[in-house]
C-alpha angles and dihedrals in degrees: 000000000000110000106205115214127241120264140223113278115193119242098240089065098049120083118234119231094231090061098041090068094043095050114098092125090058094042085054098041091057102042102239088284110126124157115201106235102246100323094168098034084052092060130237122309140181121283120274093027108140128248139222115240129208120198119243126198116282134253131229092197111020111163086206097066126083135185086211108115114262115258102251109250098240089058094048096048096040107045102059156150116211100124103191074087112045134293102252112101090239095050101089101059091042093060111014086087086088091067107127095199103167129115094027123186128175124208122231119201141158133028103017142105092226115041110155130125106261128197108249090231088063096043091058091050111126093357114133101231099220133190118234125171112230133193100210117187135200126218087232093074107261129098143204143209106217123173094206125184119224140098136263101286081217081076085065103046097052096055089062096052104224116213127242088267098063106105094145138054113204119186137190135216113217115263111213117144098185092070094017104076097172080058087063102052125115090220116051124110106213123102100219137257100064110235125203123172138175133193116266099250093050092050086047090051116111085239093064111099148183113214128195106161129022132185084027098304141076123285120293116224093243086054106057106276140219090004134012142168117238120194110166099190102057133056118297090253102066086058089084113203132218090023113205102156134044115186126178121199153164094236121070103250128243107239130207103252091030079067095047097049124359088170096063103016111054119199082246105049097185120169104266118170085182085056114074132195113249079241115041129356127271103210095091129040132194102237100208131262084068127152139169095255086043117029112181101212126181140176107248104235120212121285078359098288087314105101095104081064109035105019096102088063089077107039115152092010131125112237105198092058101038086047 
């Protein structure tokens, strides 16, 4: 396939890094809704290039939008998870740098109409590319406000026309231990690929979201690049990073840390700050930037501040047992 290169994009259209993160007037003025001009007509780029952004109407009550203060973007692209790196917090963005990520395809299987492995670039033809700010919460206890760009997972889906028999979503992280350091070490845990799934209907939710920028550029590696699942109201872990492969089912999937520890890591994940950790308690988080001189402690809300949108998922379950 023919991979177009990206063209010049004058500078009055691209958004400069110092006012992104000084524009709240301009994120509330224009009601969280930005469409990316043309991202997937423009081709693929590296990560971190920066984006053009053109306004959408505003909303009066938009779910995506917080009052809550943006996580700065060294600290977002610097305190991270991603473990096909290393397990230190710092290591990702140490070493993701090595992330080769075009071209870019995702695999399709099961119980569609339409399987097949498609190119990311046509994936992203015709897709408004939208801004939503996310809090996005570990289960280790920190958080996160992230304005990501991307678009309802629900619009990709769709386009594969999953069968009746479709109740489960399972997704893959690329395995590649040549740029993926934390994939060649001894003593990891994790059988790789990492494995991440979610229920249909809550793939199919307006919450659930792709993302491929945030902070007004492309994916970092660290965080996730080229593409990347955000849920906000569930643990960090369920938003799998660096998706290849997409795969819908009539069986629950088995995810990755579900596998490692079932005691401590449930298939559902949902914020629960009556739900503690074997290890710490979940009723507090840390929302980063946090320090020892000045620690930035919260109380965790229910489905992370989400319930008024997903609790009726989970209507007549128990939630200390479907945790």
């Amino acid at each position: 396939m023919l991979i177009r290169q990206k063209p010049d994009i004058p500078s009055s259209e691209i958004t400069s890094e110092s006012s992104y993160l000084n524009r709240r007037g301009f994120i509330k003025a224009s009601g969280l809704g930005l469409a990316a001009v043309g991202l997937a007509q423009r081709g693929w780029s590296a990560p971190g290039d920066e984006l053009s952004f053109k306004p959408v109407s505003p909303s009066a009550d938009n779910p995506f939008y917080t009052s809550e203060d943006l996580t700065p973007f060294q600290d977002a692209t610097h305190y991270n998870n991603f473990y096909e790196f290393g397990t230190d917090k710092t290591d990702p963005a140490r070493y993701a740098g090595s992330l080769s990520t075009s071209p870019w395809s995702i695999a399709v299987e099961g119980e569609v109409a339409k399987p097949g492995t498609y190119h990311l670039e046509d994936l992203l033809k015709g897709v408004d590319i939208e801004e939503r700010i996310y809090r996005l919460r570990c289960v280790e206890a920190w958080s996160m406000v992230i304005p990501w760009l991307g678009f309802p997972l629900a619009d990709l889906i769709k386009r594969f026309e999953p069968t009746l028999n479709a109740r489960y979503i399972e997704f893959e992280t690329l395995v590649r231990p040549a740029e993926m350091k934390g994939q060649r070490s001894r003593f990891s845990t994790i059988d790789w690929p990492y494995r991440e799934g979610l229920r249909m209907d809550e793939a199919m939710h307006p919450l659930t979201f792709l993302s491929v920028g945030a902070y007004g550029k492309e994916l970092l590696g660290q965080n996730g690049a080229p593409i990347r699942l955000i849920v906000p109201w569930k643990y960090g872990f369920k938003s799998i990073k660096s998706i290849v492969k997409i795969r819908f089912t009539d069986q629950q999937p088995q995810t990755s840390w579900q596998g490692i520890a079932p005691n401590e890591y449930g298939f559902y994940a949902n914020v629960n700050p009556d739900v503690d950790h074997p290890r710490w308690s979940q009723r507090y988080e840390r929302r980063l930037p946090s320090s020892l001189l000045k620690p930035s402690r919260i109380k965790t809300q229910m489905f992370n501040g989400y319930a008024d949108q997903v609790a009726s998922l989970y209507k007549g379950m128990n939630l200390r047992r479907f945790y």
